[in-house]
Backbone as CSV, one residue per row, in Angstrom:
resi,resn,N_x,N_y,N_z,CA_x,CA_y,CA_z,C_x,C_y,C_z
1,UNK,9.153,-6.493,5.223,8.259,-6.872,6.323,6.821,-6.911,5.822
2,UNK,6.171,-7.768,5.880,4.884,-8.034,5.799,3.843,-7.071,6.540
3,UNK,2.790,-6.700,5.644,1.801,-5.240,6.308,0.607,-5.930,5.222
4,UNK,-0.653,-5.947,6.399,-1.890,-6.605,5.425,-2.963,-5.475,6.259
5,UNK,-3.767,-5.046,5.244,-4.779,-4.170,5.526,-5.711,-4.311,4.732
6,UNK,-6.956,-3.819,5.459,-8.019,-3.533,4.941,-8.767,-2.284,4.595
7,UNK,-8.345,-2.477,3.030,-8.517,-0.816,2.350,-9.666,-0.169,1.788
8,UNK,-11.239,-1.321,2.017,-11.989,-1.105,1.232,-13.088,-2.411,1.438
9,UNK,-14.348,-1.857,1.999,-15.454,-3.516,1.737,-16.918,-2.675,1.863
10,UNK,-17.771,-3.665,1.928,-19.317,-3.078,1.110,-19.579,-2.408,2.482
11,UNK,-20.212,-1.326,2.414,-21.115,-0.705,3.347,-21.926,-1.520,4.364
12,UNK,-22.215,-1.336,5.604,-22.895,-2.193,6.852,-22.981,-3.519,5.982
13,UNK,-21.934,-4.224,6.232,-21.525,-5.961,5.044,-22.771,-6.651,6.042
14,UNK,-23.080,-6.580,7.517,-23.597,-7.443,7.971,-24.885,-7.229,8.211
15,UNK,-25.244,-5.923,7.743,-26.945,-5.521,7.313,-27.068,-6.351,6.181
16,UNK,-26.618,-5.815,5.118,-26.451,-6.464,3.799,-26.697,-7.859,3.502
17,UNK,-26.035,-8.816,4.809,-26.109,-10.291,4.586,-27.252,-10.479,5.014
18,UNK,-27.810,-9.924,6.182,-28.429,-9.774,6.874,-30.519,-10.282,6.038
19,UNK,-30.067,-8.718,4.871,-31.487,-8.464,4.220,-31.537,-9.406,3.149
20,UNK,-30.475,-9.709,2.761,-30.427,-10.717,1.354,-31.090,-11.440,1.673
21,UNK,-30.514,-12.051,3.043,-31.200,-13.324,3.187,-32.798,-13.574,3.733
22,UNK,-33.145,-12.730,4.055,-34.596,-12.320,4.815,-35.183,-12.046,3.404
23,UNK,-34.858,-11.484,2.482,-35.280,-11.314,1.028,-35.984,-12.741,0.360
24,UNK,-35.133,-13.879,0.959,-35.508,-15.312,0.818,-36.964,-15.923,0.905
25,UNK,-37.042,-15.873,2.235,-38.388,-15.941,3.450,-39.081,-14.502,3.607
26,UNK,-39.176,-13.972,3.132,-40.107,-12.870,2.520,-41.066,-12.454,2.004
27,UNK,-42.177,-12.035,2.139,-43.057,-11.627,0.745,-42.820,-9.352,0.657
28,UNK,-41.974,-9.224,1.688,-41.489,-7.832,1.938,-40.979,-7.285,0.542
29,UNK,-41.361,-6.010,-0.287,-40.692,-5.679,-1.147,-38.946,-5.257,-0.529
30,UNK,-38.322,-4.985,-2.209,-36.802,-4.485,-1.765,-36.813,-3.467,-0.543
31,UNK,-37.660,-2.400,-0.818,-37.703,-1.121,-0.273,-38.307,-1.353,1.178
32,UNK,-38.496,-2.219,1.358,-39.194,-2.675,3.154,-38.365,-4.101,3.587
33,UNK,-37.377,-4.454,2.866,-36.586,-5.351,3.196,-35.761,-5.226,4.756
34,UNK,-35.694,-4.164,4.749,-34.204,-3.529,5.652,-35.179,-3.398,7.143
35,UNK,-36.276,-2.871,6.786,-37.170,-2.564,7.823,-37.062,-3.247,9.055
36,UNK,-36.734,-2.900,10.319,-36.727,-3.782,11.591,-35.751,-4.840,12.128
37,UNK,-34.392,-4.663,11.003,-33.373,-5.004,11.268,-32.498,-4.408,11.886
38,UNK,-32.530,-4.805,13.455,-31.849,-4.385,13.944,-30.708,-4.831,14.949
39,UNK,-29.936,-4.975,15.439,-28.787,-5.382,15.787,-29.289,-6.556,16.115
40,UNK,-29.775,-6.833,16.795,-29.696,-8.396,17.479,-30.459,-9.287,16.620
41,UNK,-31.921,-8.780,15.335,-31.862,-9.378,14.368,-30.857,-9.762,13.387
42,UNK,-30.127,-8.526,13.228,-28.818,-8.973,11.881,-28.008,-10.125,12.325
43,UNK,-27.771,-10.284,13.959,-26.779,-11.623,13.983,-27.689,-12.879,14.368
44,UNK,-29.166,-12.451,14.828,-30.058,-14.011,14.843,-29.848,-14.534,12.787
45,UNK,-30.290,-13.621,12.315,-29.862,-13.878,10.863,-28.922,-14.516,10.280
46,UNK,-27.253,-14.228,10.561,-26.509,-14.368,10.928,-25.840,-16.031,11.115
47,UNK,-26.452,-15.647,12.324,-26.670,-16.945,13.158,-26.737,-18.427,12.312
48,UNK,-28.048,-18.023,11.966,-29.148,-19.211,11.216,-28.514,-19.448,10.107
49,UNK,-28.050,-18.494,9.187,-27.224,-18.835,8.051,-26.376,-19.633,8.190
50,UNK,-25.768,-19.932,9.086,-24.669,-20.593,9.240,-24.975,-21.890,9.888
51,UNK,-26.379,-21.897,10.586,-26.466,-23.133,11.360,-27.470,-24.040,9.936
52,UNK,-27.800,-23.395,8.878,-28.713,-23.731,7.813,-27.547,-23.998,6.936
53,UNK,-26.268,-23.782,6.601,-25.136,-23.723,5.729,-25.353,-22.998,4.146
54,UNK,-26.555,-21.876,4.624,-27.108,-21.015,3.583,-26.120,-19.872,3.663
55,UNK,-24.955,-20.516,2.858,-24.161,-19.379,2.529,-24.169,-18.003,1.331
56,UNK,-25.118,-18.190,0.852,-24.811,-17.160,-0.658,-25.184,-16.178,-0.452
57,UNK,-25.804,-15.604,0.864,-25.725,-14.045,1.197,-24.652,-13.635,1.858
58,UNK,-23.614,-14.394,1.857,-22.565,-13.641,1.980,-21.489,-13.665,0.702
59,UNK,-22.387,-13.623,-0.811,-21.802,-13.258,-1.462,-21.917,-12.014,-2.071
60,UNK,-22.745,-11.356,-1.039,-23.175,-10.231,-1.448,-22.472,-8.740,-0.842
61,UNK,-21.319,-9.158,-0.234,-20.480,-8.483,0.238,-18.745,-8.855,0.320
62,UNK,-18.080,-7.844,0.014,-17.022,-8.149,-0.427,-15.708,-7.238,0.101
63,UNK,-14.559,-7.919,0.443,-13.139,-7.150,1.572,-12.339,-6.906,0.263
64,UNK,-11.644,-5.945,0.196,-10.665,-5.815,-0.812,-9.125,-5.353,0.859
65,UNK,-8.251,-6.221,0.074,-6.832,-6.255,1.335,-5.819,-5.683,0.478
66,UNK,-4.902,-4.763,1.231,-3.826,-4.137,0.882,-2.988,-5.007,1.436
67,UNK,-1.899,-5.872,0.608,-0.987,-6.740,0.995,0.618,-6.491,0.481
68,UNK,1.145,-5.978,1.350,3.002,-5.852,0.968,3.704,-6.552,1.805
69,UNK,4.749,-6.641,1.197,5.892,-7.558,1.671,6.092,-9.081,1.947
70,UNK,5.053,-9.566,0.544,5.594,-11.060,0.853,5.916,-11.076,-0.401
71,UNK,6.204,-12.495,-0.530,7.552,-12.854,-1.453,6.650,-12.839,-2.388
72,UNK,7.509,-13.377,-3.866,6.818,-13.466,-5.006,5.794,-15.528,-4.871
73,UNK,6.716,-16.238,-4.014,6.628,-17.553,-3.994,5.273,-17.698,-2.859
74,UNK,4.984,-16.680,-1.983,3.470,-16.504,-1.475,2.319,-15.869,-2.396
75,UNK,2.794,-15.112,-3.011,1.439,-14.486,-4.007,0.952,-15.630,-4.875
76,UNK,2.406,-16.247,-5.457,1.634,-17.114,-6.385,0.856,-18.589,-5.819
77,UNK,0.954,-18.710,-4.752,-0.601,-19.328,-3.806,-1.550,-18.708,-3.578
78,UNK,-1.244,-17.461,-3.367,-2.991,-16.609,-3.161,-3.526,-16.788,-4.400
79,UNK,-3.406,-16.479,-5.423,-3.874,-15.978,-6.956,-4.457,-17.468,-7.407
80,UNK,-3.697,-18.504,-6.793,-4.546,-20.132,-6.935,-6.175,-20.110,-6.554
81,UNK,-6.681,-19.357,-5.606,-8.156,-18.550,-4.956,-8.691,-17.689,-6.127
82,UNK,-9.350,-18.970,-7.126,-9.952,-17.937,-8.236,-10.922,-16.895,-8.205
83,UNK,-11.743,-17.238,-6.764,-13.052,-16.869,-7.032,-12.534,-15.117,-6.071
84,UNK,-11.925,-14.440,-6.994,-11.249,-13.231,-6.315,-10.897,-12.603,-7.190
85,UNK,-10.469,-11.297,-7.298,-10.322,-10.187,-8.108,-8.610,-9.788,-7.653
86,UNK,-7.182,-9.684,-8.366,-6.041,-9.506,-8.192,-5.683,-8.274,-8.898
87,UNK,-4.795,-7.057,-8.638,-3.738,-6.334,-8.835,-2.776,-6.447,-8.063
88,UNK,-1.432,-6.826,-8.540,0.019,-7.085,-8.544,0.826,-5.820,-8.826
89,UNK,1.969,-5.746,-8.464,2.951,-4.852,-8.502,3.823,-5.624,-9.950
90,UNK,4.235,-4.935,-10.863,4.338,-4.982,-12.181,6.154,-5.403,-12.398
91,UNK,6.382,-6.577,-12.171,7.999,-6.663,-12.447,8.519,-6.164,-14.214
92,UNK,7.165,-6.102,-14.958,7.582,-5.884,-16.044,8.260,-4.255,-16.351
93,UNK,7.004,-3.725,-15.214,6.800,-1.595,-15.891,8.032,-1.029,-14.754
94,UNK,8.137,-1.670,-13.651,9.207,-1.544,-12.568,10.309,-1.832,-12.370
95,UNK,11.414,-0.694,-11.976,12.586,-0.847,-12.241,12.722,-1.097,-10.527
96,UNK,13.553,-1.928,-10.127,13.393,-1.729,-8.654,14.825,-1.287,-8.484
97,UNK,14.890,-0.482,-6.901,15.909,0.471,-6.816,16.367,-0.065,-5.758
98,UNK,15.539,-0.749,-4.958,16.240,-2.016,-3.708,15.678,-3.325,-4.435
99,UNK,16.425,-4.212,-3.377,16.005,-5.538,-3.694,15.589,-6.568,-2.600
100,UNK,14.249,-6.399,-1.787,14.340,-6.743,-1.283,13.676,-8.471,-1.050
101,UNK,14.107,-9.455,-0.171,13.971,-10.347,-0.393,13.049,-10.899,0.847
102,UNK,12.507,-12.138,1.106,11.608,-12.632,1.562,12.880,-13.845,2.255
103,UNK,13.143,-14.073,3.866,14.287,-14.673,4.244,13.215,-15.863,5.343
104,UNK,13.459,-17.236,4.457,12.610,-18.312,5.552,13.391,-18.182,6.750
105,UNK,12.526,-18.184,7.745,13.067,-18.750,9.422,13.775,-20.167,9.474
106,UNK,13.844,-21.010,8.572,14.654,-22.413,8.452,16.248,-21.710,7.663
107,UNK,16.334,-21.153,6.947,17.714,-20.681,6.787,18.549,-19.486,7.578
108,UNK,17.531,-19.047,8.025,17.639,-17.661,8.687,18.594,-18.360,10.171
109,UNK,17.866,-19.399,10.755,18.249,-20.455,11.595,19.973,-21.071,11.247
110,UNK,20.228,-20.795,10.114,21.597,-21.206,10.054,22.377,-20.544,9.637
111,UNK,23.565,-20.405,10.126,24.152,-19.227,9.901,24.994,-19.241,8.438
112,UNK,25.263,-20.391,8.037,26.164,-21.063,6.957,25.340,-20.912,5.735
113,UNK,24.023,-21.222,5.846,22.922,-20.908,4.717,22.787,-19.791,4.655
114,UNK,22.562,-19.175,5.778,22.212,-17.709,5.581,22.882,-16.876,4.677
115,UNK,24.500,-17.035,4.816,25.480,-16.337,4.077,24.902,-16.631,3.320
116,UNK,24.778,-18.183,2.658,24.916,-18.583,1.213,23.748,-17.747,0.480
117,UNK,22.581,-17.613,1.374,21.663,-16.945,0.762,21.789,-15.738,0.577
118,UNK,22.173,-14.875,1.441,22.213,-13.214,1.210,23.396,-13.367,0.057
119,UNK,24.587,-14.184,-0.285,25.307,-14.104,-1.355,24.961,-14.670,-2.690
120,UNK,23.885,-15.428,-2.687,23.430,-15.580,-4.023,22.055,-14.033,-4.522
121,UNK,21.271,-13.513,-3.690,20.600,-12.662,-3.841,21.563,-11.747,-4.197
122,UNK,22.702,-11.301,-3.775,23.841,-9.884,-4.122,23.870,-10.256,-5.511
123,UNK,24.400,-11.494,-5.918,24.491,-12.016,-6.977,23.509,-11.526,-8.037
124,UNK,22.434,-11.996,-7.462,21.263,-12.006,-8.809,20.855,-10.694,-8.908
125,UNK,21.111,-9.484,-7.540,20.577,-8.052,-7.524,21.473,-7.649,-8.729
126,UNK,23.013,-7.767,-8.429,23.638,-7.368,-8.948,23.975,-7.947,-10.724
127,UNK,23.779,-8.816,-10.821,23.327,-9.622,-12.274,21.901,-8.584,-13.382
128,UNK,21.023,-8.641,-12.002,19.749,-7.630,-12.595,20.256,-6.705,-12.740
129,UNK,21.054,-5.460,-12.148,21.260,-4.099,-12.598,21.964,-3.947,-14.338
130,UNK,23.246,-4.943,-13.901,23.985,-5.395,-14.972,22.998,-5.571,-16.314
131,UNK,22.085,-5.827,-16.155,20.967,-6.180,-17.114,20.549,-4.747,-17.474
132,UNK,19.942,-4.234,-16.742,19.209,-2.810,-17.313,20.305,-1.922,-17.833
133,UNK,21.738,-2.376,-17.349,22.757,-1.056,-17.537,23.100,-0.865,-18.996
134,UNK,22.510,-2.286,-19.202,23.425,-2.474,-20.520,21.867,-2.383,-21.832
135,UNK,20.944,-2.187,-21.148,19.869,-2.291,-22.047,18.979,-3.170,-22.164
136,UNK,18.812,-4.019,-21.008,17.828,-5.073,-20.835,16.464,-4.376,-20.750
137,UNK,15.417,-4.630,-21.655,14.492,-4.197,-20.865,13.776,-4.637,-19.620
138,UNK,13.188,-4.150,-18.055,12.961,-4.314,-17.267,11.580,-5.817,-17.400
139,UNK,10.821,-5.854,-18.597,10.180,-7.357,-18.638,11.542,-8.118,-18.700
140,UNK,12.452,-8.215,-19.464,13.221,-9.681,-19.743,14.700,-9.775,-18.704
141,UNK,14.779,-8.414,-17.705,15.452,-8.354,-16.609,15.030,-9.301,-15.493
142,UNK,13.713,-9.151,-15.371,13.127,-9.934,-14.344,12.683,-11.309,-14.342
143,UNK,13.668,-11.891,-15.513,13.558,-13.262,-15.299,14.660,-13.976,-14.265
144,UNK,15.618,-12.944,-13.903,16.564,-13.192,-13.178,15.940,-13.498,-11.796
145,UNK,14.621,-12.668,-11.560,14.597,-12.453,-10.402,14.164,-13.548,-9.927
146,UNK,14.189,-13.464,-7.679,13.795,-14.878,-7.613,12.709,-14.949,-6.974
147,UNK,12.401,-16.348,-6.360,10.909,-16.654,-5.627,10.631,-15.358,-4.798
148,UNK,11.726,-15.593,-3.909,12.108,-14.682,-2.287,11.901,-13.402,-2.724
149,UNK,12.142,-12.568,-4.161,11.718,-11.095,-4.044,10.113,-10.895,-3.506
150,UNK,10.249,-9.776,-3.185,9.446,-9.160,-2.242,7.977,-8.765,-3.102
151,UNK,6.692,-8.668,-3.097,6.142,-7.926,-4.166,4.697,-7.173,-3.192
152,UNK,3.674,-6.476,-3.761,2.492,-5.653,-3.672,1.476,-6.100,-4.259
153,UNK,0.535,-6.227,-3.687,-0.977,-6.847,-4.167,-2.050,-6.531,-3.224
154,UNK,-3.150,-6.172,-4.360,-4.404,-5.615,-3.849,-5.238,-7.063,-4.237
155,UNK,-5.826,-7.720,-3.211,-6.927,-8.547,-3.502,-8.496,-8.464,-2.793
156,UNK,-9.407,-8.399,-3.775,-10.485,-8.660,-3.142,-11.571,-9.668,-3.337
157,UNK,-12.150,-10.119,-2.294,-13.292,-11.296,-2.061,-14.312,-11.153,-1.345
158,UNK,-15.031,-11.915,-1.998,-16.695,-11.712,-1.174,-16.014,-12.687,0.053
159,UNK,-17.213,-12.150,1.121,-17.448,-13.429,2.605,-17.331,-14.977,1.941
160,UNK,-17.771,-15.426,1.267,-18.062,-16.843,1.278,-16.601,-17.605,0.775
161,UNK,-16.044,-16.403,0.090,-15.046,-17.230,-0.481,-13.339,-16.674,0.356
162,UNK,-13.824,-15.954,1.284,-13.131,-15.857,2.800,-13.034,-16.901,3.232
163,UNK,-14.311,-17.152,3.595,-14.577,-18.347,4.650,-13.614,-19.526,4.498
164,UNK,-13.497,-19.901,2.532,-12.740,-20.809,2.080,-11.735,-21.014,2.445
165,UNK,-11.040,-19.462,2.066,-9.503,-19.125,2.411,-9.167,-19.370,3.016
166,UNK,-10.174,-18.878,4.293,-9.473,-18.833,5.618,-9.463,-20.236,6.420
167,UNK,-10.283,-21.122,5.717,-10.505,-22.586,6.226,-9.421,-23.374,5.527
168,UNK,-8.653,-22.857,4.660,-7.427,-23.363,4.250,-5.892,-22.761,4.829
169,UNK,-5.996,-21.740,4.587,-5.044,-21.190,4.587,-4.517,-21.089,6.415
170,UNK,-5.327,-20.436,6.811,-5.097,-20.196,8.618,-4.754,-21.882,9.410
171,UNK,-4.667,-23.373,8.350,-4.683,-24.573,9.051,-3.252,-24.376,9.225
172,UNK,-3.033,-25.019,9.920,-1.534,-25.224,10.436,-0.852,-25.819,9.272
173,UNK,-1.605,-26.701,8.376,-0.624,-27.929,7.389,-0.344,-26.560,5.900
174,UNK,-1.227,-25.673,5.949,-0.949,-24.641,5.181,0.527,-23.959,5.061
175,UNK,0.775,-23.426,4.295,2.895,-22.815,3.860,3.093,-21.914,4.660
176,UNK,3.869,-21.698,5.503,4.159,-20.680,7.082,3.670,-19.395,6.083
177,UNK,4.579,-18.791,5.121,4.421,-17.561,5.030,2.686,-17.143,4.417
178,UNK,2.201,-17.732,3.505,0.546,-17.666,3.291,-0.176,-17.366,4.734
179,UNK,0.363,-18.230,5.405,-0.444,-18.716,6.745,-0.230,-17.684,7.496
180,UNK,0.553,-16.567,7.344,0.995,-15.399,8.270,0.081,-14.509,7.760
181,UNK,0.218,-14.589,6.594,-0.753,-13.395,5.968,-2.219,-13.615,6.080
182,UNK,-2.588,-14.991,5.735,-4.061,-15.424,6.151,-4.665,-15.071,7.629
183,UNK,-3.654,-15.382,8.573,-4.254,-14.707,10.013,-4.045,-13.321,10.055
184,UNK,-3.785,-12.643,9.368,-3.319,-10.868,9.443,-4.534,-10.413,8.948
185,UNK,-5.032,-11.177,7.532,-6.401,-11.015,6.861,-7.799,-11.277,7.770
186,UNK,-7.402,-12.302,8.622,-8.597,-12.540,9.407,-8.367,-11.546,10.445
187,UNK,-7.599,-11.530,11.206,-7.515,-10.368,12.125,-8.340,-8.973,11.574
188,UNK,-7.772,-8.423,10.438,-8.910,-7.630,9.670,-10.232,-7.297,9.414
189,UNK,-10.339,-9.244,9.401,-12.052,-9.275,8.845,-12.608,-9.308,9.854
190,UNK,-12.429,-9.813,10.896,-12.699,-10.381,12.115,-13.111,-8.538,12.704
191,UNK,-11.855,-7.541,12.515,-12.109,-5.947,13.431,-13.349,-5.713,12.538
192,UNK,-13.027,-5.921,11.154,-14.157,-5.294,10.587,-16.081,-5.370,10.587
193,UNK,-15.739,-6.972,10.322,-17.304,-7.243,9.944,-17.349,-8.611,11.059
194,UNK,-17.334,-8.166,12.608,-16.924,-9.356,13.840,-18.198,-10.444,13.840
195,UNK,-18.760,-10.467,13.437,-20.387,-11.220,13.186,-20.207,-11.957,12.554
196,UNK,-19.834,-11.739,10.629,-19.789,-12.512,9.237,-18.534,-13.237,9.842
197,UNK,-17.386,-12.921,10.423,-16.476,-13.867,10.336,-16.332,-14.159,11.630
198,UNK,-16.910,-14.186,12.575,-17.181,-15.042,14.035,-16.359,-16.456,13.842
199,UNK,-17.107,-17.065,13.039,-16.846,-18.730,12.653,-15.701,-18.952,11.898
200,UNK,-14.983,-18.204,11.124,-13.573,-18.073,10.169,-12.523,-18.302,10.596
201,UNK,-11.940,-19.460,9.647,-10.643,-20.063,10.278,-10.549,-21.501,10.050
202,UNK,-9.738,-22.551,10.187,-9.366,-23.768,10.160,-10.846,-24.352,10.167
203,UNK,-10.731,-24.628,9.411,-11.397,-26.045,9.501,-12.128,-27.101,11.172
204,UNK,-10.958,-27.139,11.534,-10.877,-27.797,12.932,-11.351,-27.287,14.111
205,UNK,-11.556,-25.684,13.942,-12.233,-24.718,15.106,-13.345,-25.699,14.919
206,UNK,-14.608,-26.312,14.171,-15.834,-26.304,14.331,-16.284,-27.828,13.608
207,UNK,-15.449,-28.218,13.506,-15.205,-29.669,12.628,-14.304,-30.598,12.542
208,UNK,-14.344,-31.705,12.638,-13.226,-32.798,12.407,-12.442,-32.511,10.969
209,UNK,-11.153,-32.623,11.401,-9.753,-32.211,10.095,-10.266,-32.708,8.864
210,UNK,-10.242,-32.670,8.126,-10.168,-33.240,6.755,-9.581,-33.138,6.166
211,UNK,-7.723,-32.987,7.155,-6.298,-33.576,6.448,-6.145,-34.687,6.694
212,UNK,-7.170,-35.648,7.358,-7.158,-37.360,7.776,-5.864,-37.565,8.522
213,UNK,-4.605,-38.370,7.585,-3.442,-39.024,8.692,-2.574,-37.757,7.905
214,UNK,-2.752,-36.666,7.375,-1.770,-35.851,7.659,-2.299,-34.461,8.640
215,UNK,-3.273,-34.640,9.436,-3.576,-33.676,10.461,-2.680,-33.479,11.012
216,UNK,-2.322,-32.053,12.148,-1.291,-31.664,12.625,-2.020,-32.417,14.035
217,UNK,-3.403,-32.817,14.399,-3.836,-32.419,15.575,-3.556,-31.157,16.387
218,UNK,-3.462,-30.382,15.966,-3.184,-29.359,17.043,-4.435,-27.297,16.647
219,UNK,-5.725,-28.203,16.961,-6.484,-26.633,16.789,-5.567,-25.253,17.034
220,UNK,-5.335,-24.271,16.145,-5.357,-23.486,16.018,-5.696,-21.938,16.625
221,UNK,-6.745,-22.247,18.253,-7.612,-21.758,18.823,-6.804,-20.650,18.953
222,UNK,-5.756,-20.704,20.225,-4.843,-19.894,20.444,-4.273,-18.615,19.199
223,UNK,-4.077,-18.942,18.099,-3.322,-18.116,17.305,-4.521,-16.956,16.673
224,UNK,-5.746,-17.237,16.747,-7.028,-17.037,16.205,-7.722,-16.159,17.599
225,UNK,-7.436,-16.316,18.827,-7.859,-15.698,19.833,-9.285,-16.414,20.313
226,UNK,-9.294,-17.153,20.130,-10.386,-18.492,20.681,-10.210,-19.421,21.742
């Protein structure tokens, strides 16, 4: 089962964006930067950044997410998001003692596939043990393994390159399972830092698609709480 948290991000992120950017339009030293920022300045700030598309003070703060239980065939789309920092759960150093797998809602939907699937995974669990029993080491065991295993990853990103993510990933034309985890992440960012990611999400919340004739038409509002 899929569990996305937020384990770790910069101190008051939306002071922070806040002074960077006032640091700009300034003649205020560092040490009198912060001075007189106060709530309803940090989101006029805020605000303007976004209506100016002066994004790079929000690279000055950064979410690190605790992410389990998606497949191996979703991570390797997140990790495509270079501008981010990754730790993975180690198929090489790890012996796994279950096996658990990642089951699409399109096979899950049939009952005839379904078998076929839970009987090729017995297969390959049981192929993998067969492997270590006999002296495989656990790197050249896990070539057996498949998309659908399950894996652990810590990722972290500044705001700006959120914003990206989440303007990709949360679109509807995005891969169901990414797209589950991308709104779990925003849900996160959104409790955490509700100001910096106000605007986060599809594309289409605040702009015409720019999937052209493969748009879903269908905003997103609802799933996002908008």
């Amino acid at each position: 089962m899929m569990r996305v948290r937020i384990i770790s991000w910069t101190h008051n992120p939306e002071r922070v964006v806040a002074a960077s950017a006032k640091l700009c339009y300034s003649k205020a030293s560092i040490e009198e930067i912060s001075e007189g920022l106060d709530e309803k300045r940090i989101a006029n700030f805020i605000k303007k950044l976004f209506e100016m598309g002066h994004l790079s003070p929000f690279e000055h703060v950064s979410f690190t997410f605790g992410v389990e239980g998606i497949s191996r065939a979703c991570s390797h789309q997140l990790v495509r998001h270079r501008i981010a920092s990754y730790s993975q759960q180690s198929q090489r150093y790890v012996r796994f003692d279950e096996f658990p797998c990642v089951v699409p809602e399109s096979i899950q939907a049939q009952e005839e596939l379904l078998k076929d699937f839970k009987e090729t995974v017995a297969n390959l669990e049981k192929t993998y043990r067969k492997f270590l029993k006999k002296g495989i080491p656990p790197e050249d065991a896990r070539y057996i393994l498949p998309n659908a295993f399950t894996t652990k990853i810590v990722v972290t990103m500044n705001a700006r390159e959120l914003f990206h993510f989440f303007k990709l990933r949360t679109c509807n034309r995005a891969q169901w399972e990414i797209r589950n985890m991308a709104d779990e992440m925003l849900k996160e960012a959104k409790r955490t830092a509700p100001l910096i990611f106000k605007k986060a999400g599809p594309g289409c919340l605040f702009e015409k698609c720019e999937e052209g004739k493969l748009s879903c038409g269908k905003p997103r509002k609802e799933i996002l709480g908008w």
